[in-house]
LUMTOR-961473 format. One record per residue (C-alpha): residue number from 1; residue in three letters; x, y, z. Coordinates in Angstrom, 3 decimals. Layout:
REM LUMTOR-961473
+-----+-----+----------+----------+----------+
:   n : res :     east :    north :       up :
+-----+-----+----------+----------+----------+
: NUM : ALA :        X :        Y :        Z :
...
+-----+-----+----------+----------+----------+
REM end
This chain:
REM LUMTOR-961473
+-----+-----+----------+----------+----------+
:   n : res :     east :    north :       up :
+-----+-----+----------+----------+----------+
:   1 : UNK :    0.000 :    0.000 :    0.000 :
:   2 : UNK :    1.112 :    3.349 :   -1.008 :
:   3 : UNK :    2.381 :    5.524 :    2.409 :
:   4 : UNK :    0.327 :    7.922 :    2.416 :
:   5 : UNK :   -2.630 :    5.688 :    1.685 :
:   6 : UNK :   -1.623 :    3.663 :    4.401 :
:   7 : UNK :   -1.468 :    7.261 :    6.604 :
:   8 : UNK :   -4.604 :    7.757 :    5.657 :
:   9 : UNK :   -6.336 :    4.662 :    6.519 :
:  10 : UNK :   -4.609 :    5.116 :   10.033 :
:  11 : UNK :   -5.845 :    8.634 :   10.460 :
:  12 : UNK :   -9.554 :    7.416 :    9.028 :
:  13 : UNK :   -9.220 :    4.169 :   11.566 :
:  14 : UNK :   -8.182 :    6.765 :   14.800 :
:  15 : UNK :  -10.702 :    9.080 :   13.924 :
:  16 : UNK :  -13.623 :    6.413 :   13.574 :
:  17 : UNK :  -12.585 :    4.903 :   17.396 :
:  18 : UNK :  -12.797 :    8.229 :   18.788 :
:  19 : UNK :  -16.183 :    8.851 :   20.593 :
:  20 : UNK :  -18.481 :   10.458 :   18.837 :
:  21 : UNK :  -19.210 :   13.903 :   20.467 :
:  22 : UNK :  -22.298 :   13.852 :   22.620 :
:  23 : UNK :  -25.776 :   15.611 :   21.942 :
:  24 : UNK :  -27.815 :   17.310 :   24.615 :
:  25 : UNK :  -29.916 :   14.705 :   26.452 :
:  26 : UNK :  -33.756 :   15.510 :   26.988 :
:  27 : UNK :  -34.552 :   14.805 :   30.592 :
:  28 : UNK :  -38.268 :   15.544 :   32.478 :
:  29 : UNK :  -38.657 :   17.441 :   35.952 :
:  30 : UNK :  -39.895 :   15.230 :   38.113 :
:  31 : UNK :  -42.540 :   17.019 :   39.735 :
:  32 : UNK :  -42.487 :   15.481 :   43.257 :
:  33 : UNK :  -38.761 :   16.398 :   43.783 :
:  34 : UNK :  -38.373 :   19.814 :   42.365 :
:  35 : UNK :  -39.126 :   23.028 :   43.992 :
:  36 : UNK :  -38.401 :   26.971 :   44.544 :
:  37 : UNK :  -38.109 :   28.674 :   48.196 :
:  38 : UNK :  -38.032 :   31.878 :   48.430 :
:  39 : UNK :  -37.745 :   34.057 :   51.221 :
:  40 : UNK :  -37.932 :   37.853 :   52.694 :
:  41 : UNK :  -37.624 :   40.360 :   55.343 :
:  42 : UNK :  -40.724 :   40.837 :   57.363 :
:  43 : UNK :  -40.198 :   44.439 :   59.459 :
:  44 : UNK :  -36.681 :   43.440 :   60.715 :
:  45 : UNK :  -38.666 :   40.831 :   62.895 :
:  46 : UNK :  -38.358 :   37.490 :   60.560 :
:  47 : UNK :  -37.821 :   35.409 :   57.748 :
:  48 : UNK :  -40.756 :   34.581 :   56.065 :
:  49 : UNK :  -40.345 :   31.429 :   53.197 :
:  50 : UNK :  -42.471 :   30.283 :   50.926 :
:  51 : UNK :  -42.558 :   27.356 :   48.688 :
:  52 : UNK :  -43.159 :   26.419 :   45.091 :
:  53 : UNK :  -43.571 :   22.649 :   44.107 :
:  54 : UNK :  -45.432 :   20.261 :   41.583 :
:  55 : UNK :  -44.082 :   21.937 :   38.817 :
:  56 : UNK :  -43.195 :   21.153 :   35.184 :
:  57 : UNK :  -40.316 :   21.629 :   33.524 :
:  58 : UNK :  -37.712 :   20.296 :   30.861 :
:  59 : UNK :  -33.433 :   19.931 :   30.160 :
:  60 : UNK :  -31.543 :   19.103 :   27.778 :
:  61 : UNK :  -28.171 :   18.224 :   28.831 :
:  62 : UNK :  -25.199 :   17.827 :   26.980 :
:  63 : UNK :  -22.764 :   16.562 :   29.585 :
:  64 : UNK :  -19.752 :   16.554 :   27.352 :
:  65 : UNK :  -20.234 :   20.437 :   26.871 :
:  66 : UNK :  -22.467 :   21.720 :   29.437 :
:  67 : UNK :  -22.865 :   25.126 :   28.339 :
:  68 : UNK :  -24.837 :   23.773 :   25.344 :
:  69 : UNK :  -27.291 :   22.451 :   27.701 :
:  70 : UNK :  -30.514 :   24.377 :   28.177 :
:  71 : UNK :  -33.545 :   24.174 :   30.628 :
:  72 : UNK :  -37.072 :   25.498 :   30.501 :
:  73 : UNK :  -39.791 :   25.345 :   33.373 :
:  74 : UNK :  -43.159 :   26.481 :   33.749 :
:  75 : UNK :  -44.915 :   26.737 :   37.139 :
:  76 : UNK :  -48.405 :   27.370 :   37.821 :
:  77 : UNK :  -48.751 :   30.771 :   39.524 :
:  78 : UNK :  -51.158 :   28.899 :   42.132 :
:  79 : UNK :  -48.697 :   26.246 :   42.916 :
:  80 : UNK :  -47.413 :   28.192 :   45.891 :
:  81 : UNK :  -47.481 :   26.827 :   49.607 :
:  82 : UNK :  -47.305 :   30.073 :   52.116 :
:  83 : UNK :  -48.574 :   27.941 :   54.833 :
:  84 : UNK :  -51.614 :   30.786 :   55.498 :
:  85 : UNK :  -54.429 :   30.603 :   53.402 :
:  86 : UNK :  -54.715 :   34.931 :   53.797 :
:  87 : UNK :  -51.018 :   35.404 :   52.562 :
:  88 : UNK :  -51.686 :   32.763 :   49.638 :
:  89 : UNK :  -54.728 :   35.227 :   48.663 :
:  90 : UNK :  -52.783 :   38.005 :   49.117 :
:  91 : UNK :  -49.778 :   36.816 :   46.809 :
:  92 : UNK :  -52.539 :   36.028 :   43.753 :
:  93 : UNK :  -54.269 :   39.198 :   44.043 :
:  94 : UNK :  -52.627 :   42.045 :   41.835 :
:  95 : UNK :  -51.064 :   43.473 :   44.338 :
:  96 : UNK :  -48.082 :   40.387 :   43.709 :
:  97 : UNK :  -48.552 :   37.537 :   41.471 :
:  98 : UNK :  -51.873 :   38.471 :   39.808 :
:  99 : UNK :  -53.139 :   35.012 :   39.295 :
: 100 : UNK :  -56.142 :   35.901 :   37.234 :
: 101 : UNK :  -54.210 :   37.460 :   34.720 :
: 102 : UNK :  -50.639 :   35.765 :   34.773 :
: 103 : UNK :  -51.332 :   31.887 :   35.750 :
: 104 : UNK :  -47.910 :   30.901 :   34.813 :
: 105 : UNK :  -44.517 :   31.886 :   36.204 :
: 106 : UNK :  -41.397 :   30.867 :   33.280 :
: 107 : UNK :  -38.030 :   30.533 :   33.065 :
: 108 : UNK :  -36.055 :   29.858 :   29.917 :
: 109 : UNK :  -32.316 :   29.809 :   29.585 :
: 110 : UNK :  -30.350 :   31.804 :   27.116 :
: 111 : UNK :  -26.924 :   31.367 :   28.444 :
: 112 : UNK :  -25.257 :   29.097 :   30.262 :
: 113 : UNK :  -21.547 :   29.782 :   31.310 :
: 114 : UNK :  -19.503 :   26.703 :   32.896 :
: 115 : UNK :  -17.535 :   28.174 :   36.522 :
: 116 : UNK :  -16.318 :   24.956 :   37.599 :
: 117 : UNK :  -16.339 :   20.935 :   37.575 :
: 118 : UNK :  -19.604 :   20.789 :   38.783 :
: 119 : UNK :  -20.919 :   24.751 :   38.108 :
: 120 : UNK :  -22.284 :   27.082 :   35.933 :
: 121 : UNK :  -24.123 :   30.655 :   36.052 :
: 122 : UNK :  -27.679 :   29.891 :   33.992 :
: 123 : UNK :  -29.026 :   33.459 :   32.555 :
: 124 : UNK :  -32.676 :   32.899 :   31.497 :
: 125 : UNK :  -35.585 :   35.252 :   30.917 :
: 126 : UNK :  -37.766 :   34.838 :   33.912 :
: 127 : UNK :  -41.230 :   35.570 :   33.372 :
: 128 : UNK :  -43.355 :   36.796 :   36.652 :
: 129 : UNK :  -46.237 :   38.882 :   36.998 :
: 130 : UNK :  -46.679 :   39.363 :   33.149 :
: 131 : UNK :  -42.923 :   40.873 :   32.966 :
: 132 : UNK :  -40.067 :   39.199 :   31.599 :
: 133 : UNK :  -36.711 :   40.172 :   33.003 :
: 134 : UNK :  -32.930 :   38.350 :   32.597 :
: 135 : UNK :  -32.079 :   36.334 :   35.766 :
: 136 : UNK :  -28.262 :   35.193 :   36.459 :
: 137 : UNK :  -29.080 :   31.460 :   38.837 :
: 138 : UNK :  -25.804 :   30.139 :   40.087 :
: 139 : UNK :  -26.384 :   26.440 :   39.726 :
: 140 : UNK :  -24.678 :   22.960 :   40.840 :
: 141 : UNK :  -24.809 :   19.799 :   39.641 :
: 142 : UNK :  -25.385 :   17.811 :   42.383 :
: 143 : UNK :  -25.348 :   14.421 :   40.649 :
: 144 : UNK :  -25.279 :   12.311 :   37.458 :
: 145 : UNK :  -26.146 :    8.850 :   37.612 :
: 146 : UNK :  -28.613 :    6.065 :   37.316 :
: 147 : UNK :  -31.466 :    6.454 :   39.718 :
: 148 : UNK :  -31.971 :    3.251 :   41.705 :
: 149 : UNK :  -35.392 :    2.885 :   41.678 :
: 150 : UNK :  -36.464 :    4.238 :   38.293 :
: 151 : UNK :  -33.539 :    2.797 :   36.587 :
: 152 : UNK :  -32.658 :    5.093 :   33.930 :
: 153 : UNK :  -30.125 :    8.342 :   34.069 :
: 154 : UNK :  -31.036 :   10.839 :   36.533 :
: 155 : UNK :  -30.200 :   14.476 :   37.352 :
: 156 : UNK :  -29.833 :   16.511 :   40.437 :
: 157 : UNK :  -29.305 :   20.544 :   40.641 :
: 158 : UNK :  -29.008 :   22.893 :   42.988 :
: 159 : UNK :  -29.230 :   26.476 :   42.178 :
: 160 : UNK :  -29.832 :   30.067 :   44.121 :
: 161 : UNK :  -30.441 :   33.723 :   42.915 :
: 162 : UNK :  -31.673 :   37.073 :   44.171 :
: 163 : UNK :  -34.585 :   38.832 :   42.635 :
: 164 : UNK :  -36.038 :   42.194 :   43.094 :
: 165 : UNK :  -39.951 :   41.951 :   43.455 :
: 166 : UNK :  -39.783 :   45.968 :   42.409 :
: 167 : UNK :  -38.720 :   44.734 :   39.047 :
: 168 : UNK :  -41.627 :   42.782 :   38.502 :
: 169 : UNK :  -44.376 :   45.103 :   40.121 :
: 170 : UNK :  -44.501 :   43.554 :   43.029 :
: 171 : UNK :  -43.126 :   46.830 :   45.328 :
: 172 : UNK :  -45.818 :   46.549 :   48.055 :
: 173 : UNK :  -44.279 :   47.136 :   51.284 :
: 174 : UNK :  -41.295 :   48.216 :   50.306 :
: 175 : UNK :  -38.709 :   49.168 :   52.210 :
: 176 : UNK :  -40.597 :   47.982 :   55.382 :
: 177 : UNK :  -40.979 :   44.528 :   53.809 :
: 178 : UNK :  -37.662 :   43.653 :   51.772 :
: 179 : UNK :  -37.467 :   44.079 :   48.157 :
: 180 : UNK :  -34.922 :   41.413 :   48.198 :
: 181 : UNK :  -36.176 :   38.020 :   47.730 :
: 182 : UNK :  -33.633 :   35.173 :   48.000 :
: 183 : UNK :  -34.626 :   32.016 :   45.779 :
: 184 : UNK :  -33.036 :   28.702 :   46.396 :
: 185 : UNK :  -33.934 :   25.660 :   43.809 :
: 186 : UNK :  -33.571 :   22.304 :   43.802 :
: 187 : UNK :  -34.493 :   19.939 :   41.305 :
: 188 : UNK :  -33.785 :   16.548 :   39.632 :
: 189 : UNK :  -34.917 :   15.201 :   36.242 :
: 190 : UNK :  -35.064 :   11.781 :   34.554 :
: 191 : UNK :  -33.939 :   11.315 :   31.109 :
: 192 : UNK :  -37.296 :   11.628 :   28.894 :
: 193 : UNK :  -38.719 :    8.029 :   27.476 :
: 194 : UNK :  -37.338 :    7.630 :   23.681 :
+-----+-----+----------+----------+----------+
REM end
């Protein structure tokens, strides 16, 4: 065989045992293990936190290049737990949330910047209260692996931001009651059914 055929073939055979480069994986919420806390200043006197859960919400993950991953949720506005039926009203009435008019609270990502082994900074466009702003969450993987009792690939993250209800009309209050709102979110997701 010519030489440089042969180099060829040898290049041709290297390059076909190479991996091939991974694709983003689709993978579900799952609903009963994902949720958003957030919390806020009440008057100096306490912490008051407040939960979303039962949500929906979808990621594709690409875990040979994570910043090509990408995750969308949607969360029904009347999916929050207060804990007090009179605050619960009080959040879907315009004065917050708006339920009638806004039922759904969004995120999509647009960015997604890799910060370490296991971290990244997710900028989305957060939708809330019928206004759509950019939100930076700083977000953990907290595990990849194969879920022991549904058997296929599972994911785990744990992310946090801070969000100004003033930017999303939702300034009641303020400065007596904070206008920082701290959000911690944790989540898994199991790779979508083929």
């Amino acid at each position: 065989m010519n030489p440089i055929h042969a180099a060829a073939a040898a290049a041709l055979v290297a390059l076909t045992a190479l991996p091939a480069a991974a694709d983003a994986v689709d993978y579900d919420l799952d609903p009963g293990h994902s949720q958003v806390l957030f919390s806020y200043e009440h008057l100096g006197f306490s912490t008051t936190w407040n939960l979303f859960s039962g949500w929906q919400g979808k990621i594709a993950f690409d875990a040979e290049d994570p910043a090509a991953s990408s995750v969308s949720v949607s969360i029904p506005t009347d999916a929050l737990f207060t804990g007090w039926d009179a605050r619960f009203e009080h959040f879907m009435s315009d004065a917050f949330f708006d339920a009638a008019n806004n039922d759904l609270v969004t995120f999509t990502s647009t960015d997604i910047e890799v910060t370490g082994d296991d971290t990244a900074k997710i900028t989305g466009d957060l939708t809330l209260n019928g206004i759509t702003k950019p939100v930076v969450l700083d977000a953990r993987l907290t595990q990849h692996a194969m879920h022991p009792m549904e058997n296929r690939d599972w994911l785990g993250f744990y992310a946090t931001t801070t969000l100004k209800r003033s930017d999303f009309d939702m300034g009641e209050y303020v400065p007596a009651v904070s206008d920082e709102v701290e959000v911690r979110i944790s989540i898994e997701a199991g790779k979508a059914a083929n």
